[in-house]
N, C-alpha and C positions, 0 to 999 in steps of 0.2 A: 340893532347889532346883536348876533349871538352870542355865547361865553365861549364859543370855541374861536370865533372870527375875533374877539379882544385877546386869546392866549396866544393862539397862532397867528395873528396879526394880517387880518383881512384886508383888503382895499381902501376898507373904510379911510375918509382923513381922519386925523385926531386935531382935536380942538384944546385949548388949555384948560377946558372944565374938565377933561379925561384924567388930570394930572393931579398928585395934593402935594403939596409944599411940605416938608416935613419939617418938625423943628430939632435941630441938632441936638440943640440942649437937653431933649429927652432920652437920649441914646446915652450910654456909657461909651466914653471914648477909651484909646488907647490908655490915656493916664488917668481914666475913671476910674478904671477897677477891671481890664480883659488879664492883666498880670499880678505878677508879685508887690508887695508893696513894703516900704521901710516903715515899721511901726514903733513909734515911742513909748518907753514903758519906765514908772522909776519904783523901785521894789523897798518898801518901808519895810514888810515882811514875810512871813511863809507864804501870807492868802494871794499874795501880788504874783506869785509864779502860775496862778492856775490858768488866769488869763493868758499869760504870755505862752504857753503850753498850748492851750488852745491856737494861737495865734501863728504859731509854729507848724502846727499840725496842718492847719488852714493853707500854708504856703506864704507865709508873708515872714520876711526878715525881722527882727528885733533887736534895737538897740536899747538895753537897760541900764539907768542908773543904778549906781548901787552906793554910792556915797554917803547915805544915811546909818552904813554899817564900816567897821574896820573890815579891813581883808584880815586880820585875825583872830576876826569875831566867827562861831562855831557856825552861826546862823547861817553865812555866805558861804561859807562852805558846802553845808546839806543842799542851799537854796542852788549852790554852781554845780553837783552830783546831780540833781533831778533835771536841769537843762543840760546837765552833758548829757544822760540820758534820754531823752527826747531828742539832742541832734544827733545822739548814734539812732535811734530808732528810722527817722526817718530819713535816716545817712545826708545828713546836713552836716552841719560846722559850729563851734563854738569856741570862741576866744573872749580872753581880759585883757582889755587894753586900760592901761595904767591900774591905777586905783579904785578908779570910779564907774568904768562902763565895762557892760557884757556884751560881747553881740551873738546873737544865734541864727542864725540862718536854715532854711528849710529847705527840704530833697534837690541835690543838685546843686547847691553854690556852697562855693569852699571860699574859705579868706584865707590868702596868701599872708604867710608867716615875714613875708621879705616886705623892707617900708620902698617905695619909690623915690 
């Protein structure tokens, strides 16, 4: 059988040895990694944003703790300016929800300010 009579599909019959069984598990699936993803992050201090920056950049959401700091600590402040920064850049989203988490979101998804 020629390589033209297996693309265009000659007379030939096919046999099951013509076939490979693939295994799924080596493919990335839908919830492997083809989209966005929710990433956990909890920010002790400055060094802890550069990942989440990156992470943002990348396309994947970020939920950060930040509980290790007051919200009237100087720190959380600079550290919520550099992630607003990064979701105006890549016209994402950034909100505080309560006291203790951030979320950021990357190009394209916004968080509604209104609760369900």
């Amino acid at each position: 059988m020629g390589i033209m009579s297996k693309i265009l599909g000659g007379s030939d019959q096919r046999n099951a040895e013509d076939y490979v069984e693939l295994d799924l598990d080596s493919f990335e699936t839908a919830t492997g990694g083809a989209g966005p993803s929710v990433r956990i992050a909890e920010i002790a201090g400055r060094q802890d944003v550069i990942p989440i920056k990156d992470t943002v950049y990348d396309g994947d959401l970020v939920i950060a703790d930040i509980t290790r700091h007051s919200t009237q600590d100087r720190t959380v402040e600079q550290i919520i300016d550099e992630l607003r920064q990064v979701a105006e850049e890549v016209n994402g989203d950034i909100v505080q929800k309560g006291d203790d988490q951030l979320i950021i979101t990357p190009t394209g998804i916004s968080i509604s300010r209104e609760k369900l």
